[in-house]
N, C-alpha and C positions, 0 to 999 in steps of 0.2 A: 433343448438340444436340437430338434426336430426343428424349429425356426431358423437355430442358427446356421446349422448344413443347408437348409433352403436358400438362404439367403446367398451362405456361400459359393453354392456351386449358383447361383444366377450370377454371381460377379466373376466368378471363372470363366462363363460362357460369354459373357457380353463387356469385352473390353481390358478385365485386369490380368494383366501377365501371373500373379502374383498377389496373396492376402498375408496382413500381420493381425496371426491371433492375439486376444489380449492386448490391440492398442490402446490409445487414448482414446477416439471414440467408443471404443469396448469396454472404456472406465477400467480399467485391469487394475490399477492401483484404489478401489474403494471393493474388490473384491479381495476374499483371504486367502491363507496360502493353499485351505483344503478346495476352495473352490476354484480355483485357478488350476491347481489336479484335476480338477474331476473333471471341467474344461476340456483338457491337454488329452485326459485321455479319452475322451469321449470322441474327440474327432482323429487317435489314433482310430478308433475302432467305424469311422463313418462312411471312410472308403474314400474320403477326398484323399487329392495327388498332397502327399508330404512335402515332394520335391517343388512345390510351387507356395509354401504356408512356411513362414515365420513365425514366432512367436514370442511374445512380450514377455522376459523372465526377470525385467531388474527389481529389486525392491530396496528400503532402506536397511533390513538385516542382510547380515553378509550373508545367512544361513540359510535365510529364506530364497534370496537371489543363487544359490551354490545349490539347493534341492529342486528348484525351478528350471535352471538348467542343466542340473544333471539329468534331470526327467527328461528336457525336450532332447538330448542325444540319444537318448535308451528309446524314442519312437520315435525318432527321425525324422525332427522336423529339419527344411535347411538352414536356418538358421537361427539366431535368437538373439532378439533384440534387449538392448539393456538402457533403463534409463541410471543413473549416476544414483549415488544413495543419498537419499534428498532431502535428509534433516538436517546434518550441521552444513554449516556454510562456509568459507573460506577454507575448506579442507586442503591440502596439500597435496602437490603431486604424488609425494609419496604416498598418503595416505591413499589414495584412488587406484594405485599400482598393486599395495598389500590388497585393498580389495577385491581387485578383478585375478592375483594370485592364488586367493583362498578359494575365490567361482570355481578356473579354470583347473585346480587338482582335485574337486568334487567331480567333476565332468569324467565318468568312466570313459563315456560314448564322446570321443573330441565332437563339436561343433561349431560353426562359426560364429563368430561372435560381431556382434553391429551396434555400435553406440549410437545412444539416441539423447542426439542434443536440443533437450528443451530448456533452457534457462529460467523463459520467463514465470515458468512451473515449479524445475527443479530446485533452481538455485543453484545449482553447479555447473558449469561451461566445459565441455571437452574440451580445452584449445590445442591449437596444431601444438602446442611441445609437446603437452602431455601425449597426442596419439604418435605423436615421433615415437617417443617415447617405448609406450606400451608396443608397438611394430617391434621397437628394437629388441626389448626384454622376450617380446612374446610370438614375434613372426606372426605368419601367416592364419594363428587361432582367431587377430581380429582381422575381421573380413570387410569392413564397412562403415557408414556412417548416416542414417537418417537425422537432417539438421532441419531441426523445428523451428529455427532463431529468426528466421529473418534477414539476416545476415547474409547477403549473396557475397561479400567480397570475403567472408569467413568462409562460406561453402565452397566458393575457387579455392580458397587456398587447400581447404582439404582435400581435396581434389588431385591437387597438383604433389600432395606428398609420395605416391605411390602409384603406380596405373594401377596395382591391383585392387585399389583399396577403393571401392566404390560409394560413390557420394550420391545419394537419395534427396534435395532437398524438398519440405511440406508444399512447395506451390505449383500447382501443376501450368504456371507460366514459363516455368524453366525449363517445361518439356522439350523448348525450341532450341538449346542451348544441349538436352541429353541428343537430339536429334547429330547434331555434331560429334562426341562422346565427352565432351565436357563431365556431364552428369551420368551416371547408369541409369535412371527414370526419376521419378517422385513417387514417393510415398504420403498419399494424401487422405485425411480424412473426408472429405470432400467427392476421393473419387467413387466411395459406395454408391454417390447418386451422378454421377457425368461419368463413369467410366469409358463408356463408349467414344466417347469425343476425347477422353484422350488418348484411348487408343487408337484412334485416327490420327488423331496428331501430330502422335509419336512412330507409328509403324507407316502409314502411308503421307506424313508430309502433308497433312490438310491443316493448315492455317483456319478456314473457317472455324471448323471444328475445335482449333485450339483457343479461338476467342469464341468459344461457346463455352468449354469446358471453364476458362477463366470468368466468363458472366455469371456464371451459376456459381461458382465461387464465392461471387461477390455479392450473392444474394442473403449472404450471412454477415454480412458486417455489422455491427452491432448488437448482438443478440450472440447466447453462449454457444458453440459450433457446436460442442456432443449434443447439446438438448435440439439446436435447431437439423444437424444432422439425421437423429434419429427422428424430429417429427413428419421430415420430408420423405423418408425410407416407409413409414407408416402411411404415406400418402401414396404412393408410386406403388408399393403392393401391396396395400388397401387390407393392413393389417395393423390395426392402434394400438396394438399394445410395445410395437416398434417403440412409441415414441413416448416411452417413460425410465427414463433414464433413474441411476439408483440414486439415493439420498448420498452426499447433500446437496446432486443436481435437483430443478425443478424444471418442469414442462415451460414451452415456452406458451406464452398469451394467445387466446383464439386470436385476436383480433392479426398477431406475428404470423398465426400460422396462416390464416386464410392470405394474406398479405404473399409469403412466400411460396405456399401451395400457386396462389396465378400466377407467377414471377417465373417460377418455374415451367410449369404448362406452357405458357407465354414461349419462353426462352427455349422450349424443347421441341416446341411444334415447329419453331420459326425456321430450327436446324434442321430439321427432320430425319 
């Protein structure tokens, strides 16, 4: 827990508006429900700003994702992200509406609520009806949408359903595009290690800086982004045990890492 308050308040300080506990980098869905407790609470009790920390509460049990988020209201996270319940597939609009029904009357403490469209993971797609949808049933409880997909013309369109309903999407290329208000920011795994350059990019308008943030980005093509994120975090603050991700991740190859470790150095000196 002592690593991971370090870590986060250095990314509070140098660049990120804002952290989601329990992302996908964070492997949240290969930890269980007691340990994802004891997570939540533990950075209740660390002293970091609530009002700037998310947190990852979707799972595939209705019960587990409804006591996840009923916890993150009772400490006061802003809000909590959900990814769709990710075993059967072809599930029904309905089916997805009953689910996030049963979350939000678990929720003593209301919170907002932010869907997290990963497909190529999940297997289930938020599409614009469905969040039409859920706004209409459920107002202003969902607040958001972090899109994992890819999909820039899916991301406008969600976008365009609500001004209030803010669109996050994974690449922090589109930061130029939240610069306008198109997008409210990105939510990127990626930004643990370039945060600073995107928040230049996106607070003062520094185009270099936002094709720094995007190079370093793209230092990971190829190779698994949580293994290769966290071997880069282990290098940057010269701490190795950063870069061992849980089973049934694996480390990525000396030979990956040494490769990325200069790429990096390279790309960060050059910005400075």
């Amino acid at each position: 827990m002592e690593q991971f308050t370090r870590l986060a308040r250095y990314l509070l300080d140098n660049g990120c508006d804002g952290l989601n506990v329990l992302g996908t980098t964070g492997e949240a869905t290969s930890f269980s429900l007691r340990q994802r407790s004891a997570l939540m609470e533990a950075v209740a009790e660390s002293g970091l700003p609530l009002d700037r920390l998310m947190v990852g509460t979707g799972a595939a049990s209705v019960d587990e994702a409804a006591e996840l988020t009923r916890l993150a209201g009772e400490i006061g996270f802003s809000g909590a992200l959900m990814l769709p319940p990710f075993y059967y597939k072809d599930v029904t609009h309905g089916g997805l509406v009953r689910y996030f029904a049963s979350v939000l009357a678990a929720a003593r403490q209301p919170i907002p609520i932010y869907l997290y469209n990963f497909p190529a993971l999940s297997g289930v797609r938020y599409d614009v009806e469905l969040i039409r949808r859920l706004l209409a049933e459920f107002g202003d409880r969902f607040a958001g949408l972090k899109d994992s997909s890819g999909d820039m013309d899916y991301a406008r369109s969600v976008a365009e359903i609500a001004p209030q309903f803010d669109v996050f999407p994974s690449n922090e290329a589109t930061l130029a595009e939240a610069r306008g208000g198109i997008f409210a920011g990105c939510i990127s795994a990626t930004a643990n290690v370039n945060a600073a350059f995107c928040a230049r990019s996106l607070h003062q308008t520094d185009d270099a800086a936002l094709k720094t943030a995007v190079s370093i980005r793209q230092l990971f093509t190829g190779m698994n982004l949580v293994a290769g994120v966290k071997a880069l975090l282990s290098h940057i603050h010269n701490e190795p045990q950063l870069a061992r991700p849980l089973a049934p991740l694996v480390e990525i190859d000396k030979q990956d890492k040494e490769r990325l470790f200069a790429a990096y150095d390279e790309c960060a000196s050059a910005a400075g």
